[in-house]
N, C-alpha and C positions, 0 to 999 in steps of 0.2 A: 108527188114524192114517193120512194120508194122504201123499204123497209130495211136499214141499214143489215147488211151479209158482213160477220166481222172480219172473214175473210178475202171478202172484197168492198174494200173503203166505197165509198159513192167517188168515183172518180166522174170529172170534168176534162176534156182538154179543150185549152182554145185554140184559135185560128186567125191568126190578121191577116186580111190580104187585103189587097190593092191591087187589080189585075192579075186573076189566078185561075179565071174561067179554065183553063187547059187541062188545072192541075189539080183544084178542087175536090171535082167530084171521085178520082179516083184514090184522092188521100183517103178520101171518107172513108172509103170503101175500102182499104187497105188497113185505116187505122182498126174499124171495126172484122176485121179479119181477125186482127192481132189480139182486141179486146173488145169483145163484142157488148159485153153491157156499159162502158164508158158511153158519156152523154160529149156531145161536142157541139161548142159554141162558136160559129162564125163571125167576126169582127170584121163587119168591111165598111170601110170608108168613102161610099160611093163613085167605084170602080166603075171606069167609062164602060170598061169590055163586058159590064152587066153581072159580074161577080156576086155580087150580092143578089139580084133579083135572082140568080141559079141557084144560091143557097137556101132561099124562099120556097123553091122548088122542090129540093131534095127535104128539105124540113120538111114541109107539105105530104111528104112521104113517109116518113121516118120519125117517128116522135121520140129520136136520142138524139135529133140534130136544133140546134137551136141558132136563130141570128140575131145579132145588135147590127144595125144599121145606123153610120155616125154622117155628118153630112158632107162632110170631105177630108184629105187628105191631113191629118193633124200631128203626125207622126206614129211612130212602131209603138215607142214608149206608152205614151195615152192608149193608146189601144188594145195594150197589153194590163195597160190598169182595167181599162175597161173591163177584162176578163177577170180579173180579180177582185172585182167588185160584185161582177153577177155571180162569181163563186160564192161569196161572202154570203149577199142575201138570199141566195137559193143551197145552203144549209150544205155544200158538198164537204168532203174531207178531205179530197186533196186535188190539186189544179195541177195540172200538164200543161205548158205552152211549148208547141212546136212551132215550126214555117211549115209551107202550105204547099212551097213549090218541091217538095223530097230532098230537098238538102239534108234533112231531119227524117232516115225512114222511119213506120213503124213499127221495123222488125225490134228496135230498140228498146219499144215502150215495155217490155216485162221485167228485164235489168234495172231499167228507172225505177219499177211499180216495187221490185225486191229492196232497193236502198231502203223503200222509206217504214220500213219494221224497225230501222236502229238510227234515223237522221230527221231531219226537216226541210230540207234541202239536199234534193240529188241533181245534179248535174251530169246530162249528156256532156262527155268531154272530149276533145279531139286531142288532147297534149296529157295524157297517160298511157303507157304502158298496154297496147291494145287501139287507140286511136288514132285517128288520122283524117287526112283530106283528100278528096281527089278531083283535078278540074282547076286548079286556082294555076296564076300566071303566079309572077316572084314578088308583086308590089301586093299583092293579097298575103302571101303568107308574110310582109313584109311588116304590115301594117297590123296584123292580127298578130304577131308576136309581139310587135312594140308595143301594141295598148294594154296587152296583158299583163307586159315585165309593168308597166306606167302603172295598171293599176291595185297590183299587187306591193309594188313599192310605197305609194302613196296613201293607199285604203286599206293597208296592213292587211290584205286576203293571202291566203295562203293556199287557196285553188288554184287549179294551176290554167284551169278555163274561163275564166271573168268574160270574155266577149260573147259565146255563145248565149241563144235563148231554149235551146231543147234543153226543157228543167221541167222537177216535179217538186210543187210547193204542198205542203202541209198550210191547209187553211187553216188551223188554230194559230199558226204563226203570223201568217200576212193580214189577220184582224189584228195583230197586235202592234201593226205597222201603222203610223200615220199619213195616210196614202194622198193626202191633200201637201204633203212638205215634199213630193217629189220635184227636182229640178229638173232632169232631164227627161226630152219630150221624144227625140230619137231614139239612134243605137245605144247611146251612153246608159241609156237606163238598163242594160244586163249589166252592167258593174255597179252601177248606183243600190241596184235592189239586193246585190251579195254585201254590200258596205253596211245597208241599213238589215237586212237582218242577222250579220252581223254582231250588231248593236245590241240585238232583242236577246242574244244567244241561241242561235240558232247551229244547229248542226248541219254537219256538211256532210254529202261523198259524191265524188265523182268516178262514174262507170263511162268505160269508152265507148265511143263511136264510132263510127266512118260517114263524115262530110262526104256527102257527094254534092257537086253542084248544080244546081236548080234544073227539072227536067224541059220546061217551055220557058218564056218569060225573060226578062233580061234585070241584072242585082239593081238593087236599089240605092246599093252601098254608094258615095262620092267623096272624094276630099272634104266637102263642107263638111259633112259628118264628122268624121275624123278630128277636125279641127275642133268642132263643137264636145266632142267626147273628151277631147280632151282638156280643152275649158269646165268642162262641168266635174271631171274629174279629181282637178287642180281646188275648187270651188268645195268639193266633198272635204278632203284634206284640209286646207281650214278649217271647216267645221268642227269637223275630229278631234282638231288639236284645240279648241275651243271649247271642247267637252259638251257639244249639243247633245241632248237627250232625245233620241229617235222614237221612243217612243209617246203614243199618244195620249193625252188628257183624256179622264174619264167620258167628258162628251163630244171626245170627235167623231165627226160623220164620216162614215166612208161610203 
């Protein structure tokens, strides 16, 4: 552990992948261009194309890079808890989750790292003023516009990016989350986790982006997902209206 700098939080970011060998090793290397003392956790789900056994490698090198090795394919969501768990017990102050493939560059990360002096939640956002995409056909922007209007209508968010996951959490807040009552195991869990903190009172801002789309590799996105997002969504919104209390009992484990 290091000697907390009050001008630079202990930042974390993490990393899910699942066949990313292509793309990996030069995110690293990019991210820490950007922010050289960030520590970065790799989450791979044992990745046939050997993704993780490379991220073994570059850790082996580099003692800011770190891997969770899961046993297989168990979704985005888990995986992304995953990283929010080794944030939690290894004491950092604030958690980054990008993607791995550059859809998420990170010329982005110091706009992020600026939100969070006055928020708790900043959001990479592609739908303000400055944002965008490039690369998508019309059934992608098709779909990412309708689960945004869905889940801001229903999860009373008032962000205007609920799908994306390029976001900077304030760990003081995501201990205050009960990370065992998550439902969704996919994509759904970036709207599920702005509902539930939410809940806790958490502040928001979103700074734009530019989505590009994935530099090797082919999306993982499918209609199952979608369908699933929006079941779980639907699921949230009950909730709400049922007055669940989101956050956790003095002895949950996370």
């Amino acid at each position: 552990m290091t000697q907390t700098d009050p001008d630079h939080p202990r930042l974390l970011i993490s990393l899910c992948t699942y066949n990313e060998r292509e793309n990996l090793p030069g995110m690293i290397r990019e991210i820490h261009a950007v922010v050289p003392s960030a520590h970065v956790v790799v989450v791979d789900d044992n990745s046939p194309d050997g993704s993780g056994q490379l991220a073994d490698e570059i850790a082996a090198g580099d003692s800011r890079v770190k891997v969770l090795h899961r046993p297989g394919k168990q979704g985005l969501g888990t995986a992304i808890l995953a990283g929010f768990r080794f944030a939690i017990e290894h004491d950092y102050e604030l958690l980054i989750n990008m993607d791995a493939d550059f859809s998420h560059h990170p010329r982005h990360l110091p706009a992020l790292l600026e939100c969070m002096s006055r928020v708790d939640v900043a959001i990479g956002s592609r739908y303000v003023p400055g944002g965008g995409v490039i690369g998508w056909n019309w059934w992608r922007h098709f779909m990412s516009s309708g689960i945004n209007w869905y889940a801001r209508l229903l999860l009373r968010l008032r962000t205007r990016d609920n799908s994306g996951s390029y976001r900077c959490y304030r760990v003081a807040k995501l201990r205050q989350l009960d990370l065992t009552r998550f439902r969704a195991k996919g994509y759904a869990f970036q709207e599920e986790v702005l509902y539930r903190c939410r809940r806790i009172a958490c502040r928001f801002e979103e700074t734009p982006i530019l989505f590009e789309d994935r530099r090797f590799g082919t999306s993982k996105i499918n209609k199952r997902e979608v369908i699933s997002a929006l079941w779980v969504i639907l699921g949230l919104a009950f909730e709400n209206l049922r007055g669940f209390d989101a956050t956790p009992s003095r002895d949950t484990k996370v």
